[in-house]
N, C-alpha and C positions, 0 to 999 in steps of 0.2 A: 530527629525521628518524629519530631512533634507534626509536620508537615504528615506523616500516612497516615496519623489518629487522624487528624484532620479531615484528610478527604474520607478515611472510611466512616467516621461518625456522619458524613454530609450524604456517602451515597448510604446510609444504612437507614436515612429517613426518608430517601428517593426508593429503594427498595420495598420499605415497609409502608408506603402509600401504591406500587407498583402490584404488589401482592395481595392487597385486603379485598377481601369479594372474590378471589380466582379460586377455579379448583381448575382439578386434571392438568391439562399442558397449561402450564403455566409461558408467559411471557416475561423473556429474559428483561434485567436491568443493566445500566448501566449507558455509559457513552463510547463510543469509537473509541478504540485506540486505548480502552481504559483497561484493568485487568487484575485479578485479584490473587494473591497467593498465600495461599497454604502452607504453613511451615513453622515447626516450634521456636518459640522466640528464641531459646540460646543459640540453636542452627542459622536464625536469621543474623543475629550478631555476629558471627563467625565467620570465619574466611570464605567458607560454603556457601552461606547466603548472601555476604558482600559478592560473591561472583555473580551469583543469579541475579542480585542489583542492578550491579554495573554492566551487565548484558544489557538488561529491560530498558535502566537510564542511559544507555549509550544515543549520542547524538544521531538523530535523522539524516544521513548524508544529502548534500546539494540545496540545503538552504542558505539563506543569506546570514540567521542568525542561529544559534544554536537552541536546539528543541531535542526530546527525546522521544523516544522511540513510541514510547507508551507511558500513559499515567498511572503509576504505581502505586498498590493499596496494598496489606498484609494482613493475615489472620493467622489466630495459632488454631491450632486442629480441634482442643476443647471449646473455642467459640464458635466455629465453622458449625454454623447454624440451617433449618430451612430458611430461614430469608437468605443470609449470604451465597447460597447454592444456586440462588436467581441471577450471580451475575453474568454476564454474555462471554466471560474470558475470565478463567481460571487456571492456575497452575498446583497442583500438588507437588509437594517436595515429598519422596517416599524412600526414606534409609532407612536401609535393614541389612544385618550381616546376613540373610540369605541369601541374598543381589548377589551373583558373580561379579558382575560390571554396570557401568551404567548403559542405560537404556531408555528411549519415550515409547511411550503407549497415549493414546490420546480418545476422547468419546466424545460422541457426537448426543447434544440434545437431551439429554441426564434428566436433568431438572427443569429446563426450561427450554423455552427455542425464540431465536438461533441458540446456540452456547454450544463452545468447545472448552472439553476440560484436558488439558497437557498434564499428564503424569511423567515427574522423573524421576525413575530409579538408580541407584547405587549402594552400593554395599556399605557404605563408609562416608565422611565428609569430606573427606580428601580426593578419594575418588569423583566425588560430587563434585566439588571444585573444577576437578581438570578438566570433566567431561561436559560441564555445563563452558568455561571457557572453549573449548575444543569446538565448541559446536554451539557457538555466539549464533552464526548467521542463519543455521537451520531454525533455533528459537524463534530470531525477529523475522524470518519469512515465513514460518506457522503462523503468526495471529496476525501481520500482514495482511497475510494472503486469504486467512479466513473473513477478515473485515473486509478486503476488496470484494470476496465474493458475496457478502450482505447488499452489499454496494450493485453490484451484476444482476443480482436477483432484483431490487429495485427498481433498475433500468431497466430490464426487460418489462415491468409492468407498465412503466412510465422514461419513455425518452422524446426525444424530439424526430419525429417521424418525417420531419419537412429535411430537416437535416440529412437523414441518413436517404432520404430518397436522392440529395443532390453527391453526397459521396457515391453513391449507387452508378449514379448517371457520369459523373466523370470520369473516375476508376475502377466501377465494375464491381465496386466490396460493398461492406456493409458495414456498420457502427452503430453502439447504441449511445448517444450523449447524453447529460440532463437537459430537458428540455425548458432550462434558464437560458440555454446556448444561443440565444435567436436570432442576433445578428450577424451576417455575415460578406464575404469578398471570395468571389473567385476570380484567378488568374492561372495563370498557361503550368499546368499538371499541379495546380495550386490549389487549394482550400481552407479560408480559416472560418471559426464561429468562436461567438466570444459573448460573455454576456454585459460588455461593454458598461461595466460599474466601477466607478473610480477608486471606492475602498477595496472591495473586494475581489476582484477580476479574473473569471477563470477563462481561459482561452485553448482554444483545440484548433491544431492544423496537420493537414494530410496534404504530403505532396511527392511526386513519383521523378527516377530518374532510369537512365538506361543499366542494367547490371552487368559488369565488364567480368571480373573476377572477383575471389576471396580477400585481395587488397582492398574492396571497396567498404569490408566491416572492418573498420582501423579509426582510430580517436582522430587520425589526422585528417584520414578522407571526411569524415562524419562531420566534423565543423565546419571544413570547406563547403560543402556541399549544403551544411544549413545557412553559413553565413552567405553564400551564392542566394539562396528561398529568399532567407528574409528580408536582406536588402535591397529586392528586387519587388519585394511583396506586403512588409509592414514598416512602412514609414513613418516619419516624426511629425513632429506637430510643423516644421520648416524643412526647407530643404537642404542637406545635409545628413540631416537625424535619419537612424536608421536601426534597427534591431541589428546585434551581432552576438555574439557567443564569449563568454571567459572561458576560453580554452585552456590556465592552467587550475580554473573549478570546475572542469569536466571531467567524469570519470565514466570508464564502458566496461560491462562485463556481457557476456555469451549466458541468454537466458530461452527458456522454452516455451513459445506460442502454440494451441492449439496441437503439442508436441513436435515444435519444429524449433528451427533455429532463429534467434533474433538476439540484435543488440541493443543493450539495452542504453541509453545511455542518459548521465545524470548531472546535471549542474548548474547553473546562472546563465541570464542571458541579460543583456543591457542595452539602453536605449544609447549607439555612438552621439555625442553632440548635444547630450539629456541627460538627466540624474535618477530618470527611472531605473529601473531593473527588478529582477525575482527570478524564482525556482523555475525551471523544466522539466520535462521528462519524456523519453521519449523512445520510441522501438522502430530498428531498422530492419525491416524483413524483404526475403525476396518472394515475388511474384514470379512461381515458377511458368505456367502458363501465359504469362507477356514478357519474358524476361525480363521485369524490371525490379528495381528497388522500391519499396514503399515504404514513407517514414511516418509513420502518425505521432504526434507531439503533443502535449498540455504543458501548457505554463499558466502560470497566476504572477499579479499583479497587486501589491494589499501591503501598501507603505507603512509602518511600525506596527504591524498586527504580527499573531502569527499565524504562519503558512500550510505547518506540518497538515493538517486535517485539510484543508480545503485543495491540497496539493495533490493529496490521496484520494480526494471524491471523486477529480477527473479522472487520475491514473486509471482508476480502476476502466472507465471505458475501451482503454489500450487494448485488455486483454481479452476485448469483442469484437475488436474487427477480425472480421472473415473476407478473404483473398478470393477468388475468382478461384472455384474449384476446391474451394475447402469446406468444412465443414466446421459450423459454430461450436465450440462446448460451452458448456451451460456454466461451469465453474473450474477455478485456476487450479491443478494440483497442491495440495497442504505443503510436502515436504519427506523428509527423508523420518518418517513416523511409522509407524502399524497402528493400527487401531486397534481399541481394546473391543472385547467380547462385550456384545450387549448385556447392559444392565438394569434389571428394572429400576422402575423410578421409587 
């Protein structure tokens, strides 16, 4: 346990330098990905709050090394202070035998901004338990999802405009990158940008095929069809070497763009012939108005670092490309939540 004193005594003096001199809207603290929870200590020791743990600490799928989901901090309810109310990601644990069942409710911008605060209710600890396990992945897609979209708001102030003019002009869409992305290779329904740094390497490719049927969103078709791109399109440092895919650290699930269908898929990719390799991520969507498939992909490149956060800073561009005849949203849906009634501050 010595490790959450840890971090929360370290962001509690990032907080209390973040806050001195503010009034009114305050500016949230805290880093990506970090998060802070609410909850009486004996409930955190307990089977209740080990679940809400091991949700939070549960590994990031599709890296090479293990990382978790989120960097977790804890408070009990009597120290839940105004500075801690500045952090950007909040969880309330809320048991009360008047709960029927469990439930979230969630508020937008409370204390600070950005910030979201997840409230979860339950009757009981037991209940609390089952319902926080029962619904692992609605959790880790809520603050996800809320970080990518910090990440969206960003890029729309600032992306690479050379970029998305040259996606524009090949396929017809649109994308916002960061505009670190600056160099790049185009080839036949191909596109990459990459910002070509040897520790840290984020890399973005778009590239289109013909869409036949529904067998064309399958794990099997999906790796063919990338390892066809990339080893036609990113080559090694000799010949030989070639970008391919670990097809048995891929995994695909059916996800909603711009409320539509796409796949989403996630795993390793390797240099054949090399000792490179790293994370990807990537989403298969159709172009109903050309019939085709469009894959837009980010991978990173960042040998004994970790990946988790820099992996997530591209992804989030994923969820802005607009199709030929769509229309952009501004931000990804939260999740299967309701929102609590406005609160003053």
């Amino acid at each position: 346990m010595k490790k959450y004193f840890f971090y929360l005594s370290m962001a509690l003096m990032a907080f209390v330098f973040a806050s001195c001199g503010m009034g009114g809207n305050h500016t949230s603290s805290g880093r990506p990905y970090e998060l802070l929870v609410v909850v009486d200590p004996g409930v955190w020791e307990r089977a209740a709050g080990r679940a809400l743990h091991d949700v939070l600490d549960s590994e990031m799928p599709g890296l090479p090394q293990p990382e978790s989901s989120f960097r977790i901090m804890y408070t009990s309810s009597k120290d839940y202070n105004s500075t801690l109310k500045l952090v950007r990601n909040i969880i309330i644990v809320d048991i009360k035998d008047t709960f029927t069942k469990g439930s979230f409710k969630f508020a937008k911008d409370v204390y600070a901004s950005p910030q979201l605060i997840l409230t979860i209710q339950a009757p009981n600890e037991e209940e609390f338990e089952k319902f926080v396990t029962e619904n692992k992945q609605v959790i880790i897609d809520f603050f996800t999802r809320a970080e990518m979209n910090r990440q969206i708001i960003s890029l729309e102030k600032k992306h690479n405009n050379y970029i998305s003019a040259r996606v524009d002009s090949l396929f017809g869409a649109d994308i916002w990158i960061p505009s670190e992305l600056a160099n790049y290779k185009t080839g036949k329904d191909f596109f990459w940008a990459s910002t070509n740094k040897g520790a840290a390497d984020q890399n973005f490719v778009i590239y289109s095929y013909p869409y036949t049927d529904k067998d064309t969103f399958t794990k099997e078709y999906f790796v063919h069809k990338r390892d066809s791109f990339m080893k036609a399109n990113i080559p090694g440092f000799k010949e030989g070497v070639y970008m391919s895919t670990d097809s048995l650290r891929t995994n695909v699930r059916p996800i909603r763009v711009h409320d539509k269908y796409a796949l989403e898929a996630r795993g390793l990719w390797r240099m054949e012939g090399d000792f490179m390799g790293g994370p990807f991520v990537s989403h298969s969507r159709v172009d109903e108005k050309n019939h085709r498939v469009v894959v837009a992909e980010v991978f990173v490149y960042s040998p004994e670092k970790m990946k988790r956060n820099l992996l997530r800073q591209v992804e989030a561009s994923l969820y802005t490309l607009k199709l030929p005849g769509e229309v952009k949203e501004s931000q990804i849906p939260l999740g299967e939540t309701r929102e609590a009634e406005k609160t003053k501050k």
